[in-house]
C-alpha positions as CSV (number, residue, x, y, z in Angstrom):
1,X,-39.7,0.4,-4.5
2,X,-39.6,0.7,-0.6
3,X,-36.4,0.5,0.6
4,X,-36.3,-1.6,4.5
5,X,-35.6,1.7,5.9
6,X,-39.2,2.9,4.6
7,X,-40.6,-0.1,5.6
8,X,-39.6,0.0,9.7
9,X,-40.2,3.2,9.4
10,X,-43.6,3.0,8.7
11,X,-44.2,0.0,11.4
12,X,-42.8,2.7,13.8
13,X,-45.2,4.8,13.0
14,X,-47.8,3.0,13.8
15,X,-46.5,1.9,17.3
16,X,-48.9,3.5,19.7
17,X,-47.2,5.6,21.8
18,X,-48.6,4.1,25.3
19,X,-46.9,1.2,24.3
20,X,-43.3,2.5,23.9
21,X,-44.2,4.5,26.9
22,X,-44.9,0.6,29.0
23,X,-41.9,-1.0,27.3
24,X,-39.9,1.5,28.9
25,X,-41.3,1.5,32.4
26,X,-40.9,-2.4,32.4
27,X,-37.2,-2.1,31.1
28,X,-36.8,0.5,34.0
29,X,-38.9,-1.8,36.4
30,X,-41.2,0.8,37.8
31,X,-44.9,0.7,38.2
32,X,-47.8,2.7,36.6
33,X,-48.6,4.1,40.1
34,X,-44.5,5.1,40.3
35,X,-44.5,6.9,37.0
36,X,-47.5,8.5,37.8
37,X,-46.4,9.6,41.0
38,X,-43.1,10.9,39.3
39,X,-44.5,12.6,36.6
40,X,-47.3,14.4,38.9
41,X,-50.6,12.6,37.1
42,X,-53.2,11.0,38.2
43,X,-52.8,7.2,38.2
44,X,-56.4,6.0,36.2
45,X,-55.2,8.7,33.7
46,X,-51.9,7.5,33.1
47,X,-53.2,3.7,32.9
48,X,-56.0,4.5,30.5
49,X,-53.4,6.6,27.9
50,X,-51.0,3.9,28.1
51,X,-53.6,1.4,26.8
52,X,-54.4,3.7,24.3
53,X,-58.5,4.5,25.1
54,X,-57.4,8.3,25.7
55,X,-54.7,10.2,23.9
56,X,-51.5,11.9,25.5
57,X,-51.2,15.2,25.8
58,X,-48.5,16.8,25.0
59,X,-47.4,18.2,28.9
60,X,-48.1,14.3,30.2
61,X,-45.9,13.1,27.7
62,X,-43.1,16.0,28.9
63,X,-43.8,14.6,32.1
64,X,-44.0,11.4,31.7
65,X,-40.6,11.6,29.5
66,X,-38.7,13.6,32.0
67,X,-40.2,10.4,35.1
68,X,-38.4,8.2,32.5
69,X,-35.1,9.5,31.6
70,X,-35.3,9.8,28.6
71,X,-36.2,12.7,25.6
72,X,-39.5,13.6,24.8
73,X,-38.7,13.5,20.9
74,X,-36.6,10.3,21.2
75,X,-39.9,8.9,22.8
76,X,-42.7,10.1,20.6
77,X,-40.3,9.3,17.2
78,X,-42.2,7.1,14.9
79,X,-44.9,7.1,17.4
80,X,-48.9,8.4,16.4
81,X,-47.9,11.1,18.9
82,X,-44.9,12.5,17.2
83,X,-47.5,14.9,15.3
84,X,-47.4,16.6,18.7
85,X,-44.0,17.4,18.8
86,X,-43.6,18.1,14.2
87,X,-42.4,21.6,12.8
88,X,-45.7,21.9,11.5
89,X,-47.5,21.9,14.5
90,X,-49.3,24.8,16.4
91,X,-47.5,23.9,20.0
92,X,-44.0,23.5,18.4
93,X,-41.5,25.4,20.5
94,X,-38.2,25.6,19.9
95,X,-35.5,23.6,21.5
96,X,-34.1,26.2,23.9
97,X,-38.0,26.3,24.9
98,X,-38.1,22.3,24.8
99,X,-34.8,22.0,27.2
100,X,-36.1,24.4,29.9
101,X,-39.0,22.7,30.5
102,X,-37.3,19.5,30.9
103,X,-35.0,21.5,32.9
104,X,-38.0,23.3,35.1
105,X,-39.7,19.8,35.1
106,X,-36.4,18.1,36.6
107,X,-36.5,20.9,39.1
108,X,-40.1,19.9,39.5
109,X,-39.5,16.5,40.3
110,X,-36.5,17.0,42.5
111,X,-38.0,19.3,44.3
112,X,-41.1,16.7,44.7
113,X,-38.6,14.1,46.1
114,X,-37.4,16.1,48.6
115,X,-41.1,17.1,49.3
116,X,-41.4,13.4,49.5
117,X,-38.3,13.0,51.5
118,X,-39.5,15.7,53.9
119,X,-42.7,13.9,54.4
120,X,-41.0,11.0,55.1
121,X,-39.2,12.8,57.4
122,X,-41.9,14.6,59.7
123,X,-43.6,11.6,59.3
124,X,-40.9,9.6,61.7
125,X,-40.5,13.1,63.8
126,X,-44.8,12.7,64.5
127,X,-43.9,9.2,65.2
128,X,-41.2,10.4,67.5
129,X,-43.3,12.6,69.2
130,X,-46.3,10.4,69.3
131,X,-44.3,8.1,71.2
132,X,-43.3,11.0,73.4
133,X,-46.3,12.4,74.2
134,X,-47.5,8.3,75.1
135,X,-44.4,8.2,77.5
136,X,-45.4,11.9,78.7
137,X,-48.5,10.9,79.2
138,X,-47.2,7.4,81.1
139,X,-45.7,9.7,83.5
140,X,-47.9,12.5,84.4
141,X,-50.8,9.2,85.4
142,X,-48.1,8.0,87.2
143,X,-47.1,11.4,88.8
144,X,-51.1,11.8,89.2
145,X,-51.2,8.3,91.0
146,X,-48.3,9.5,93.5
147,X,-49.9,12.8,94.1
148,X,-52.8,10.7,94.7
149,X,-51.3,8.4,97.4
150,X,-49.1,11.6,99.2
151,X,-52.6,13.0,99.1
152,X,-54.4,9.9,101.1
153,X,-50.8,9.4,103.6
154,X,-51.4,13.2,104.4
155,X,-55.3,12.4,105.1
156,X,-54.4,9.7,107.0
157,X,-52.1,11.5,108.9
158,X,-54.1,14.3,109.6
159,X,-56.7,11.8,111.2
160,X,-54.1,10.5,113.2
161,X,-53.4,13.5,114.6
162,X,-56.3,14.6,115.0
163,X,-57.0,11.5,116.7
164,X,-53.7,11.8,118.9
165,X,-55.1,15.5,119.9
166,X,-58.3,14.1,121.3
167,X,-56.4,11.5,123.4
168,X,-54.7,14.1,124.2
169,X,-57.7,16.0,125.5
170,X,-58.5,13.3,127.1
171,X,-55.6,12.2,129.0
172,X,-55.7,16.5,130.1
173,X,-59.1,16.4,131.6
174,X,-58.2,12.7,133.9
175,X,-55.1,14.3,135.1
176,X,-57.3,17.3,135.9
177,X,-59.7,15.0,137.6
178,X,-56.7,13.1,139.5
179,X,-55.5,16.4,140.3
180,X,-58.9,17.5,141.7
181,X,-59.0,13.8,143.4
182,X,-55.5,13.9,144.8
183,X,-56.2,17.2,146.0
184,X,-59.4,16.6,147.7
185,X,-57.7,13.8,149.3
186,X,-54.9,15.7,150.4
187,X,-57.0,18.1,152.6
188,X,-58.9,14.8,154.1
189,X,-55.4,13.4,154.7
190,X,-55.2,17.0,156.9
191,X,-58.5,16.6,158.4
192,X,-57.8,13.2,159.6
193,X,-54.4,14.3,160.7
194,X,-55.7,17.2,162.9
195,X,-58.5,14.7,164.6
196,X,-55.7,11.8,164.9
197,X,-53.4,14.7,166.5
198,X,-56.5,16.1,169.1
199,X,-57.0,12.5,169.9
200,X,-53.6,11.8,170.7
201,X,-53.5,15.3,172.7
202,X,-56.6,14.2,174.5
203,X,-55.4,10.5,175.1
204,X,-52.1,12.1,176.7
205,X,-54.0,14.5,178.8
206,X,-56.2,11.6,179.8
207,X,-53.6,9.4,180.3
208,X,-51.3,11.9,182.4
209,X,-54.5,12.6,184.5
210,X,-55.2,8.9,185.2
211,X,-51.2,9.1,186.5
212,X,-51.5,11.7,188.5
213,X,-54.8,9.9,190.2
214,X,-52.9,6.7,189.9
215,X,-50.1,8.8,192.0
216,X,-53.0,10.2,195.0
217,X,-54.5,6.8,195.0
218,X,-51.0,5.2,195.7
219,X,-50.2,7.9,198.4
220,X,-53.8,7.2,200.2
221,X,-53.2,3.5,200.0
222,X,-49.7,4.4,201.8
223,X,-51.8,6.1,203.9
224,X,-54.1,3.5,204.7
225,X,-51.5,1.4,205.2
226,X,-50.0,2.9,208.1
227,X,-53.4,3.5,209.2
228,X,-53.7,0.2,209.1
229,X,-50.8,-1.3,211.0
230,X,-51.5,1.8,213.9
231,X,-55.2,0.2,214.2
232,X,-53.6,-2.8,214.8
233,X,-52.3,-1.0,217.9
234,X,-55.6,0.0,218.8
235,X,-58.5,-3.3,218.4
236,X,-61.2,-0.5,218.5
237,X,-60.9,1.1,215.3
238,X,-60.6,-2.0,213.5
239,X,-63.7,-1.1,211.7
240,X,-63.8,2.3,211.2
241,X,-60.5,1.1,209.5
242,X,-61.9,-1.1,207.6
243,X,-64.7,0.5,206.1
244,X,-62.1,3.6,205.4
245,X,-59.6,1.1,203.5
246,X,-62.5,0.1,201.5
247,X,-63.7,3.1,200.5
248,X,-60.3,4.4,199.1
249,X,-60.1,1.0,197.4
250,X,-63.3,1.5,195.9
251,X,-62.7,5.1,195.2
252,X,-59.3,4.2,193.2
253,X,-60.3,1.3,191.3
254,X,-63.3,3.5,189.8
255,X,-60.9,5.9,188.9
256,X,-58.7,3.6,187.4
257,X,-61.4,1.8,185.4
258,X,-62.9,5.1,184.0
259,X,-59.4,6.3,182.7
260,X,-59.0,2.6,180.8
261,X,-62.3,3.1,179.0
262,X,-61.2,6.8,178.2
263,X,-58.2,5.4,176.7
264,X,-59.6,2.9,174.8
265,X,-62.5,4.8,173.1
């Protein structure tokens, strides 16, 4: 007879091993994709194994033990893959042999999460920078628009002055004309002075001459005078008188005119 014992154990033997290998993953509630990733497979090759249309190989299920916790042999016991791990079998190794590759595949998957880690890691640090280099560039446009606009106040400035230097010109050649102008008028103010000044000589000679005539006329009227007043002594004369006192008369009122007209012109 077959004792119970026999009998689960030959159920377990049949259990395909993909499916121990899913109950597992479930119970640890991690996806094909995780395991895969843990255990350094590819993905489509873990998913068709674990449905069963391709066999395990022995390393996968190291690896795929070790993304599990749990023993290889413990998994592959009473499984169609425990041939893999028997005595009798060509790749049997030892246990000593069996624990350091667990051991080297632990170190293997440590060190692949800190790979991850440090992925995750100068994947923030290039988003850090990215973010840098946008603000960088934010602020060299910005110092590139301010050079910009110094660049166009200095431009303008310069026009300006310019500008302000050709007034300036300007305003140096009327003041050199006014200068020219006032100068030119100053030596006509002169001319006109030394005629005014000759005039006024002339006019006082002319007018000190028509005095002194003034002065002989006044003495020959005297003169006549008392001529006339000792012809009226003597009846006879009377018209030799007369025609004398006429004479001077007319001779001093010519005199007189002509000096008037001098002055006047």
């Amino acid at each position: 007879m077959v004792s119970d014992e026999g009998v689960v154990a030959s159920k377990r033997a049949r259990e395909p091993v993909g499916r121990r290998v899913r109950r597992r993953q479930r119970a640890l509630g991690l996806s094909q994709g995780r395991v895969a990733e843990l255990a350094s497979i590819s993905a489509s090759h873990y998913s068709v194994c674990v449905r069963g249309r391709k066999p395990f190989r022995r390393r996968d299920l190291e690896a795929i033990a070790a993304a599990l916790g749990i023993d290889v042999l413990e998994l592959v016991e009473g499984t169609d893959a425990h041939a893999l791990f028997s005595q009798g079998s060509a790749d049997t190794v030892s246990l000593a042999d069996h624990q350091a590759a667990l051991a080297a595949l632990a170190h293997v998957q440590q060190r692949s999460m800190e790979a991850v880690e440090h992925a995750r890691l100068l994947e923030d640090q290039v988003r850090t920078r990215s973010a840098l280099c946008v603000d960088l560039e934010q602020r060299i446009f910005e110092l590139e628009s301010t050079i910009a606009d110094e660049r166009a106040r200095r431009q303008l400035a310069d026009e300006q002055r310019a500008e302000m230097r050709g007034r300036l010109r300007e305003a140096h050649d009327q003041i050199a004309k006014l200068e020219e102008t006032n100068l030119a008028l100053s030596g006509y103010a002169r001319v006109v002075k030394r005629v005014s000044d000759e005039a006024l000589t002339r006019e006082r000679a002319q007018s000190a001459h028509a005095q002194q005539a003034y002065r002989e006329l006044y003495g020959r009227f005297a003169q006549l005078q008392v001529n006339q007043q000792l012809a009226l002594q003597a009846p006879g004369e009377n018209a030799d008188s007369a025609a004398l006192v006429a004479g001077v008369l007319g001779l001093g009122l010519g005199a007189l005119l002509g000096g008037s007209s001098r002055r006047r012109r």
